[in-house]
C-alpha positions as a Markdown table, in Angstrom:
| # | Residue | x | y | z |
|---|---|---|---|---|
| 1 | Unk | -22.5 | 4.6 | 17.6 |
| 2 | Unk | -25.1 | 1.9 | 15.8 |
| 3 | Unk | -24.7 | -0.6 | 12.7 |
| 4 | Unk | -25.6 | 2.4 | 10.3 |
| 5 | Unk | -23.1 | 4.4 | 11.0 |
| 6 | Unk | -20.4 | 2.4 | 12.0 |
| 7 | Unk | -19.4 | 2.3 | 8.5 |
| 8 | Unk | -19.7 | 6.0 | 7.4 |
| 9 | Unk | -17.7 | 7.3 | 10.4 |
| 10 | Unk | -15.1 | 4.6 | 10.3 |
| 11 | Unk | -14.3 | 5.1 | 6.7 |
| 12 | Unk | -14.3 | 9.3 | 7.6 |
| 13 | Unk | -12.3 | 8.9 | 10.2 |
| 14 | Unk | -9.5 | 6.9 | 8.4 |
| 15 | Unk | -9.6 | 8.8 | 5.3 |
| 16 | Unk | -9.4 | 11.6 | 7.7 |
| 17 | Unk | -6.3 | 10.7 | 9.1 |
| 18 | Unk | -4.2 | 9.4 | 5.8 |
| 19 | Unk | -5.0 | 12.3 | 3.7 |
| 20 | Unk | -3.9 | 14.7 | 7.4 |
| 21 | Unk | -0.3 | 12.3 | 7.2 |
| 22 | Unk | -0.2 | 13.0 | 3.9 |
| 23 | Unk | -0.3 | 16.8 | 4.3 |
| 24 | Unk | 2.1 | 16.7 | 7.5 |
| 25 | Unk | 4.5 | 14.6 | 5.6 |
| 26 | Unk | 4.9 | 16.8 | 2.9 |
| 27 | Unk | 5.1 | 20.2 | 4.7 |
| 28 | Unk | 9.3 | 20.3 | 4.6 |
| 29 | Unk | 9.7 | 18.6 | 1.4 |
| 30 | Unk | 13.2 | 19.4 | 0.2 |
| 31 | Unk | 12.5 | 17.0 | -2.7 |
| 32 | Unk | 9.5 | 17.5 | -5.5 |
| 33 | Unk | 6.6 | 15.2 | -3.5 |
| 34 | Unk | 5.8 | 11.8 | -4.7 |
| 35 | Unk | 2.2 | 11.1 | -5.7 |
| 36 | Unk | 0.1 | 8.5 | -3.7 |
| 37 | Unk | 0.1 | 5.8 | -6.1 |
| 38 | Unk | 4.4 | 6.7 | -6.8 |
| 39 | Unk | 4.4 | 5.6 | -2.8 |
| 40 | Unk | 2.7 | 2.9 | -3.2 |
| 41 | Unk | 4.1 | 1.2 | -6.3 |
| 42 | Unk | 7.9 | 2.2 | -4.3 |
| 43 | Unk | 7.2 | 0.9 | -1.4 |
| 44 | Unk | 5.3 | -2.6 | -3.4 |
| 45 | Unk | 9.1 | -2.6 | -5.2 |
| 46 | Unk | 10.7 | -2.3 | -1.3 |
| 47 | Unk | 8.9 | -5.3 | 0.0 |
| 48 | Unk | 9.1 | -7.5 | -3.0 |
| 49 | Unk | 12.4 | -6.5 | -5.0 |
| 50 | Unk | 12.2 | -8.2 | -8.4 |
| 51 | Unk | 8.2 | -7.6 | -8.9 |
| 52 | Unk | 7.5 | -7.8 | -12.4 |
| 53 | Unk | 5.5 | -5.2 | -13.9 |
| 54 | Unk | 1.8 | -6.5 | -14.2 |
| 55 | Unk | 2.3 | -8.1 | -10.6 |
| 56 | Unk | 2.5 | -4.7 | -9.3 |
| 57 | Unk | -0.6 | -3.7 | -11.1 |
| 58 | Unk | -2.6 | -6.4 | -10.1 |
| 59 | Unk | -1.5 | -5.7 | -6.3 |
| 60 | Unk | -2.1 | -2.6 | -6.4 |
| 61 | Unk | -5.7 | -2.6 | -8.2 |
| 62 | Unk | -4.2 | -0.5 | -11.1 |
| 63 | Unk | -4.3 | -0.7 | -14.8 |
| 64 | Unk | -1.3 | -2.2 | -16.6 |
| 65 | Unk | -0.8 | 0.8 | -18.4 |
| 66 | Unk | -1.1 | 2.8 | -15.2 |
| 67 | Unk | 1.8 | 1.2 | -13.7 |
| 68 | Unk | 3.8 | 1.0 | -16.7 |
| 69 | Unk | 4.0 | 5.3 | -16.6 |
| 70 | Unk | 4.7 | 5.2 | -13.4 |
| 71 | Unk | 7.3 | 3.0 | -13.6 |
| 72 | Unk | 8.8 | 5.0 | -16.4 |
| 73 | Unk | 8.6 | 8.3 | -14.4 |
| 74 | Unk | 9.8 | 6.6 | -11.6 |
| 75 | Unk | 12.7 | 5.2 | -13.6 |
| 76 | Unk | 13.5 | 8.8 | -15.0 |
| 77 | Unk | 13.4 | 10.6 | -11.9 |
| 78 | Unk | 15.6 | 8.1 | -10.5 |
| 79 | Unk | 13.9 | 5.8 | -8.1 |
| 80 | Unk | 13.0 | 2.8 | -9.8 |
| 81 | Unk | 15.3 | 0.3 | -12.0 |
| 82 | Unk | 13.9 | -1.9 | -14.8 |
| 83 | Unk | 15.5 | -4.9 | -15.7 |
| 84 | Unk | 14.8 | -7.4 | -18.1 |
| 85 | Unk | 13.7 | -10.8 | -16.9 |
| 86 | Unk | 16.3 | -13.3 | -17.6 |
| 87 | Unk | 13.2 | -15.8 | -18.0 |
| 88 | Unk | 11.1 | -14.0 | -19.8 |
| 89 | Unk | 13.2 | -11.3 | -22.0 |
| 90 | Unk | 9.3 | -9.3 | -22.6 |
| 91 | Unk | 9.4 | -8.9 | -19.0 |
| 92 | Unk | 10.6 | -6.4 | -16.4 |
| 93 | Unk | 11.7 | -6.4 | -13.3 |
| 94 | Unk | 11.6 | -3.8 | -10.8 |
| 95 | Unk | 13.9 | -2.6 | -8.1 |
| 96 | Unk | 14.6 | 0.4 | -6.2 |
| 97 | Unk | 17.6 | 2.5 | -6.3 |
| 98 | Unk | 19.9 | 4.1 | -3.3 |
| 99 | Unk | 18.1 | 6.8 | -4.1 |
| 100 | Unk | 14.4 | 5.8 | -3.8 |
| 101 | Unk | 15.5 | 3.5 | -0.5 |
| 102 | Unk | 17.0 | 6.8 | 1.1 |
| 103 | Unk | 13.4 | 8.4 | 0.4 |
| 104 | Unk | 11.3 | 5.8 | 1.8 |
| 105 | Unk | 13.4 | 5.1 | 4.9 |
| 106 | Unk | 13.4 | 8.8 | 5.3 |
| 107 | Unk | 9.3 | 9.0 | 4.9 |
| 108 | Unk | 8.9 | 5.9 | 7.1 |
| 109 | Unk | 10.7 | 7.1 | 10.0 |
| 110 | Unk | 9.0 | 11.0 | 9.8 |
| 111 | Unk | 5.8 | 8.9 | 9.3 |
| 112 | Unk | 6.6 | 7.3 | 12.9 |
| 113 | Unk | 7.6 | 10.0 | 14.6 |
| 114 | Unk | 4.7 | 12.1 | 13.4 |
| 115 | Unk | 2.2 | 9.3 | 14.5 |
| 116 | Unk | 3.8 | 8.6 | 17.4 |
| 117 | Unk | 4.3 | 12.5 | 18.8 |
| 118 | Unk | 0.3 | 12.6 | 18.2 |
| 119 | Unk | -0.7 | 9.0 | 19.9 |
| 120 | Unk | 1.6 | 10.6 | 22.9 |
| 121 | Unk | -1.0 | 13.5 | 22.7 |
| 122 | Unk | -3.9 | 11.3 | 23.4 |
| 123 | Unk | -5.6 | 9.7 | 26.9 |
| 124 | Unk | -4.3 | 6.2 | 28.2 |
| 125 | Unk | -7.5 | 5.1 | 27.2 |
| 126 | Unk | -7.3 | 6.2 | 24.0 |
| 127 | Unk | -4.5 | 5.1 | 23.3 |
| 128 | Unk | -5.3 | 1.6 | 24.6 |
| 129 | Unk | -8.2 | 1.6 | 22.4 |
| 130 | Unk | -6.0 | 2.1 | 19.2 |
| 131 | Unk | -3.7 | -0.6 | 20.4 |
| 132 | Unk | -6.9 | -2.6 | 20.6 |
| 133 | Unk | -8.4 | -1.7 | 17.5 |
| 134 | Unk | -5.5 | -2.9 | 15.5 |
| 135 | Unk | -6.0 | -6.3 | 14.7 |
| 136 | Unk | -9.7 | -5.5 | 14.0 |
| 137 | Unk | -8.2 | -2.7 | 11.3 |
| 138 | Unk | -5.9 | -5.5 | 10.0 |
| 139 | Unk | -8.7 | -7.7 | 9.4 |
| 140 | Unk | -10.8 | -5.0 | 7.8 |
| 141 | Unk | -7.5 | -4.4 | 5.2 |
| 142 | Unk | -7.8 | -7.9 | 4.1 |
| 143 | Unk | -11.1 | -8.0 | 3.5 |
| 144 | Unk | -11.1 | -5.6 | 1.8 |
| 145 | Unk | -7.9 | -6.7 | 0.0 |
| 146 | Unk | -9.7 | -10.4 | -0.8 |
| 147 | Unk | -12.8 | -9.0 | -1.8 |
| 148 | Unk | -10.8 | -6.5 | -4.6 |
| 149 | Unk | -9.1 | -10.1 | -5.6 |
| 150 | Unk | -12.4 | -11.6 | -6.6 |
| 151 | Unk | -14.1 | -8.3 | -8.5 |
C-alpha cells in the first residue's frame, strides 16, 4: 500500500468496521435503538456529568439546536436529566439517569465482547499489528479532533 491510498483504504476500512459494530450491536435490541449521535451525546454526558448544553455541541461538532432536540428526546425517553445551572439560571446541565447508565454499561460490555470474540478470530500477527496500530489511531483521532477545533 503507497501514500495515495493509504488514506482511502484507511478511512474504508474504519468506516467499515463502526458501521459493522453498529449493525452487530443492534441485532437483539430489546429496547428501541439509539441513533449515532443519541450515543454519542450519552456517552459525552457519562464522561463529563454536569456538561452544559452548548459544551456538548461544541464537542461534539453539532449545531446548538441539534443538541438541544436531542437532549429533549433524550430527556423524554428517559435517559438524560436537565438541570438548571445554579450559576447561570439560562443554563442546563446535563446528566444521565439509572436508566441511560444501565444502557451504556450494557452497550459497552456487548461492544467488548463482540470485538474481542472477533480479534480472537484473527492471526497472532494480526492481532499484534492492531495492538501496534493503536497509538498511531489515537493520534490520528486527535488530529483530527484539533483540526475540527480550528475550522
Amino acid at each position: 500500500m503507497d501514500e495515495q491510498t493509504l488514506p482511502e483504504e484507511l478511512a474504508d476500512a474504519l468506516v467499515g468496521v463502526q458501521r459493522l459494530l453498529r449493525r452487530r450491536l443492534r441485532a437483539g435490541l430489546t429496547v428501541p435503538r439509539l441513533r449515532g449521535a443519541e450515543v454519542e451525546l450519552l456517552r459525552l454526558v457519562g464522561s463529563r456529568p454536569g456538561i452544559g448544553v452548548s459544551d456538548a455541541a461544541k464537542e461534539l461538532f453539532l449545531a446548538g439546536n441539534s443538541v438541544s432536540t436531542l437532549v429533549n428526546q433524550l430527556v423524554k425517553e428517559g435517559h438524560l436529566i436537565r438541570e438548571t445551572d445554579p450559576a447561570d439560571r439560562r443554563a442546563a446541565r446535563l446528566l444521565l439517569t439509572d436508566k441511560a447508565e444501565t444502557r451504556l454499561r450494557d452497550w459497552k460490555q456487548r461492544r467488548i465482547a463482540l470485538v474481542a470474540r472477533q480479534v480472537a478470530r484473527l492471526a497472532p500477527a494480526d492481532q499484534e499489528a492492531l495492538r501496534a496500530a493503536l497509538p498511531a489511531l489515537r493520534a490520528l483521532a486527535v488530529n483530527l479532533h484539533e483540526e475540527a477545533e480550528e475550522s
